[in-house]
C-alpha positions as CSV (number, residue, x, y, z in Angstrom):
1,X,-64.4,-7.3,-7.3
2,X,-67.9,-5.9,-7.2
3,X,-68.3,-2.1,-7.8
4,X,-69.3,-0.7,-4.1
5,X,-71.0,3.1,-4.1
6,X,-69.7,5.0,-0.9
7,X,-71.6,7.7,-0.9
8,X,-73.8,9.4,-3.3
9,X,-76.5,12.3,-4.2
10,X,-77.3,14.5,-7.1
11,X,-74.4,14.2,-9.9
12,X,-71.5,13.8,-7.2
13,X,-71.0,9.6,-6.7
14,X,-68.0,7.5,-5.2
15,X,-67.5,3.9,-5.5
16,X,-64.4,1.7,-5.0
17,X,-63.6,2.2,-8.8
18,X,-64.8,6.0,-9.7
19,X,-65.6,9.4,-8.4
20,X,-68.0,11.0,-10.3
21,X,-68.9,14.6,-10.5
22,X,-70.3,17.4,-12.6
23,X,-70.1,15.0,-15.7
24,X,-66.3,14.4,-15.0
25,X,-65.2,11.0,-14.1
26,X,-62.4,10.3,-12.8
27,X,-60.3,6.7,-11.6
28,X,-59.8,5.7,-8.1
29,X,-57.1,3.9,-9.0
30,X,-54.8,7.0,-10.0
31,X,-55.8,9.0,-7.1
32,X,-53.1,9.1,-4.8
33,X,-54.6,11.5,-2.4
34,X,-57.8,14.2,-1.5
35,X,-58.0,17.2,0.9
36,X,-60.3,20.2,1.2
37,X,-60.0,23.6,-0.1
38,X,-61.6,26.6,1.4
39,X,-61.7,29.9,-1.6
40,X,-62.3,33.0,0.7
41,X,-64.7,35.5,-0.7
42,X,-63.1,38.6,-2.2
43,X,-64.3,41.1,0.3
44,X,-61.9,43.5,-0.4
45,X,-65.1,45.7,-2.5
46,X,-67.3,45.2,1.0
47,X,-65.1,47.2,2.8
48,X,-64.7,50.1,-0.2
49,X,-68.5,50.3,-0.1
50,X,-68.6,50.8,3.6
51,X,-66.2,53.1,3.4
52,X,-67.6,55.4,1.2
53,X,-70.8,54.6,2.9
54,X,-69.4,56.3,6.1
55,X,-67.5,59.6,4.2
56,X,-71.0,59.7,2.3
57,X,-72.6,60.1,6.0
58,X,-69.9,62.4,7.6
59,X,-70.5,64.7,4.8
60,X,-73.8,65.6,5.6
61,X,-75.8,63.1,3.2
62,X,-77.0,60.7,5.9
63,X,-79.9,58.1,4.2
64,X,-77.5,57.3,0.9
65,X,-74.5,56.9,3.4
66,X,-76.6,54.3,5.9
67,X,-77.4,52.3,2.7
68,X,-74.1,52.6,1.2
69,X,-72.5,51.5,4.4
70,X,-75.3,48.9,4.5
71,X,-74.1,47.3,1.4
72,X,-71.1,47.5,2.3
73,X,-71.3,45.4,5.2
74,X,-73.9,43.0,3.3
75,X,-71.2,42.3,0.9
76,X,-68.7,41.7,3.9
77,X,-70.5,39.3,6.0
78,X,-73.6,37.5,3.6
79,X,-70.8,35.9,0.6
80,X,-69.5,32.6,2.1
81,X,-66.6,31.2,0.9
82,X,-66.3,28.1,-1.6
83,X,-65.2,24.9,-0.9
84,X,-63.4,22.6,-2.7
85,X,-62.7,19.1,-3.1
86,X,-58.7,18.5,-4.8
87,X,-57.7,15.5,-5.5
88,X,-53.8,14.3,-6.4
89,X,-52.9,12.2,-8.9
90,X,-50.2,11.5,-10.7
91,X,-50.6,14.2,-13.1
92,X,-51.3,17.0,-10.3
93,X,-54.1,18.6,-8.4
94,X,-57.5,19.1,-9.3
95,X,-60.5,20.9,-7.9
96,X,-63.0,18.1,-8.5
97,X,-65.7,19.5,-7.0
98,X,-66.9,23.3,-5.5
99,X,-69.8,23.8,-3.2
100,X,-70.7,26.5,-0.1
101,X,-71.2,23.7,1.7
102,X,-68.2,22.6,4.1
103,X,-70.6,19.8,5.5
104,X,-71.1,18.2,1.8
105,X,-67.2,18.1,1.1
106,X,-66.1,16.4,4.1
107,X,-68.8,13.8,3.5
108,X,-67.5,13.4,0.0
109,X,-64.0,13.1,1.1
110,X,-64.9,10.9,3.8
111,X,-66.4,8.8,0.9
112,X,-63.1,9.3,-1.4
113,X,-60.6,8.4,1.6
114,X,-63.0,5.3,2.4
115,X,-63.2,4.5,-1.5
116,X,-59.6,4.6,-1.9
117,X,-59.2,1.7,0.9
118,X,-61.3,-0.5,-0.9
119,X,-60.9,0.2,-4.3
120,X,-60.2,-2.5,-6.6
């Protein structure tokens, strides 16, 4: 059966018989299964810098407080999370892939799950 490429762009490819990505290769044949993974920012320091932002301001020094709160609230809402692409085999999960965009994983596990019906 002919190699057939399901999707590909940049290093990431997936044909019937391989997924390729960052320089890793890996079989179609022992994949046994693929799903997203969505890593959540750590935004736990956000909120400390706003917070010290707003006791900065109630204690009379107003400018550094508005840019510390600022920050603070840069931190919160401008780091986007980090998606993953896992994929199960036989000898576990692995995080085959990581972008920020969600878009670009589900078209590469669109291509996996498509892949894996036709792969020879």
């Amino acid at each position: 059966m002919e190699e057939r490429t399901f999707f590909e762009q940049g290093d990431v490819k997936v044909t019937n018989a391989r997924f390729i990505s960052n320089g890793q290769t890996y079989a179609m044949r022992n994949v046994t299964s693929v799903k997203p993974f969505e890593q959540k920012p750590p935004r736990a320091m956000g909120v400390i810098i706003a917070l010290i932002g707003l006791g900065v301001m109630a204690s009379g020094n107003f400018m550094f407080g508005v840019m510390a709160l600022a920050a603070g609230l840069a931190v919160l809402f401008l780091i986007k999370p980090i998606y993953h692409v896992l994929l199960a085999t036989s000898s576990g999960e692995t995080r085959a892939l990581k972008t920020k965009d969600r878009n670009y994983v589900n078209q590469v596990i669109q291509a996996i799950n498509d892949a894996m019906v036709h792969r020879a």
